[in-house]
N, C-alpha and C positions, 0 to 999 in steps of 0.2 A: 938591761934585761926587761923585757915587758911583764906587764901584769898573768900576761897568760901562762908564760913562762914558768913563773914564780908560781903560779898556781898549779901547773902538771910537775913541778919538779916538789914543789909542798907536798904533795900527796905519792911520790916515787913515781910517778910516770916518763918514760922521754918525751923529749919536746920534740914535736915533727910537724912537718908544715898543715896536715892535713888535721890535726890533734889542736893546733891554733887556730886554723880558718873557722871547725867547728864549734871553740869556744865563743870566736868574735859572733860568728853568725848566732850562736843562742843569746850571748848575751846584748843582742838587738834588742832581744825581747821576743814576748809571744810563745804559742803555743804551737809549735811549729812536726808537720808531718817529715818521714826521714827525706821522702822527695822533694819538697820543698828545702831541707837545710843544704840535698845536693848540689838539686840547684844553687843555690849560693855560694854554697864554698867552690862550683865552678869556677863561678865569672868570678874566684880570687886567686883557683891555682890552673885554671883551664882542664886539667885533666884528673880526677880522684874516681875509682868505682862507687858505684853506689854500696858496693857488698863491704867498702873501705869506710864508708859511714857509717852504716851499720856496728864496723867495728870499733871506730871510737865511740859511738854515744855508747855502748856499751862498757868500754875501759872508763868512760865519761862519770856515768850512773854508777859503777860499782865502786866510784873514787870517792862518790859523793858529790862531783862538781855538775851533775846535770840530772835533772829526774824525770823519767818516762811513765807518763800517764795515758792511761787508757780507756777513755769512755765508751760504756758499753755501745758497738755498735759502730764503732769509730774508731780507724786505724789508730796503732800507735803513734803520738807526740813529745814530743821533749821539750823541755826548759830549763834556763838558768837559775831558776830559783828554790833553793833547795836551803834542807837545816830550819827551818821557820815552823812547819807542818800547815802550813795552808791549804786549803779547799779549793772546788772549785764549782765554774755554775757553768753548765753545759744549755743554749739554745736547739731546742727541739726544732725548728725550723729551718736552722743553718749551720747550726754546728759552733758557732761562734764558742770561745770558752774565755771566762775569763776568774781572775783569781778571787776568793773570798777568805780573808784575813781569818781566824780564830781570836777567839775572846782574847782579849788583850791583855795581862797578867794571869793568867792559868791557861788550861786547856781540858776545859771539861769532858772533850771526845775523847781524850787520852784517859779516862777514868770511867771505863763502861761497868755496870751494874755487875756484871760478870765476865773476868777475860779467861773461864777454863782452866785454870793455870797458866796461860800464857804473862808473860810478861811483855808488857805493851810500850813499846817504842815511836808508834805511829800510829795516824788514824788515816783513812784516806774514804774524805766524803765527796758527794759529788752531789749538787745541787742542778736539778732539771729544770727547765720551765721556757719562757719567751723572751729572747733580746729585746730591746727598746725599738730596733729596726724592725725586728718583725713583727711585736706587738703594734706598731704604727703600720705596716702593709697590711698584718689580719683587720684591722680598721677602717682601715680606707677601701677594704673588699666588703665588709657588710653594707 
C-alpha cells in the first residue's frame, strides 16, 4: 500500500486514482493553482475533469491533507503542507509565494489581544512585499 493510500484511507476517504495523482502532485511541493495541479495529474491519468479536481482538493482540505490559500487578488492555491500553521509571503510583482515558519516553540499569532469569544485554532497571515527576482529586475530598471 502506498503512503498515499494509507493517508486517504487514515482519514476515511476512498482511494481512487484521481485522489492519488492529486496528492502525489501536491506533495511535489509549491503553491500550486487548481489549473496547474490539472494539468499534472493529466500527463498521470490522461483523462480527469477539471470540475474532478476541484472535487478532491476539496475532500483534500476538508480531511486536512491539503490547505487552500488565498491571496488577495490571486486565484485559489493549494498545498501539502498543513497542521504546522505557517504563514506565508506573497511577491507583489509576480506573485511568487513562498512559506514563512511561525516562531518556533509557541505561536504568538494564535494569541491575539482579543479573539471576541472565538476560540482560535488558526491564524492565517500573509506577508506582502518583493521576491529577490524582482527586487533585482526593479534594480537593474532604475
Amino acid at each position: 500500500m502506498s503512503s498515499g493510500e494509507e493517508l486517504l484511507r487514515s482519514k476515511g476517504l476512498r482511494v481512487t486514482r484521481p485522489r492519488l495523482a492529486v496528492l502525489d502532485v501536491l506533495a511535489a511541493g509549491g503553491h500550486l493553482e487548481v489549473d496547474e495541479i490539472a494539468r499534472r495529474v493529466r500527463e498521470r491519468l490522461n483523462s480527469v475533469s477539471t470540475q474532478a479536481v476541484y472535487d478532491v482538493l476539496g475532500a483534500l482540505s476538508r480531511a486536512g491533507l491539503s490547505r487552500r490559500i488565498e491571496p488577495a487578488g490571486s486565484p485559489a492555491r493549494y498545498e501539502a503542507r498543513v497542521g504546522d500553521n505557517h504563514h506565508h509571503a506573497v511577491c507583489r510583482g509576480c506573485g511568487d509565494i513562498a512559506d514563512v515558519d511561525c516562531t518556533v516553540g509557541e505561536a504568538p499569532c494564535l494569541d491575539p489581544n482579543t479573539a471576541h469569544g472565538f476560540e482560535v485554532d488558526e491564524a492565517d497571515v500573509t506577508f506582502w512585499g518583493l521576491c529577490p527576482r524582482c527586487q533585482a529586475r526593479r534594480l537593474a530598471d532604475d
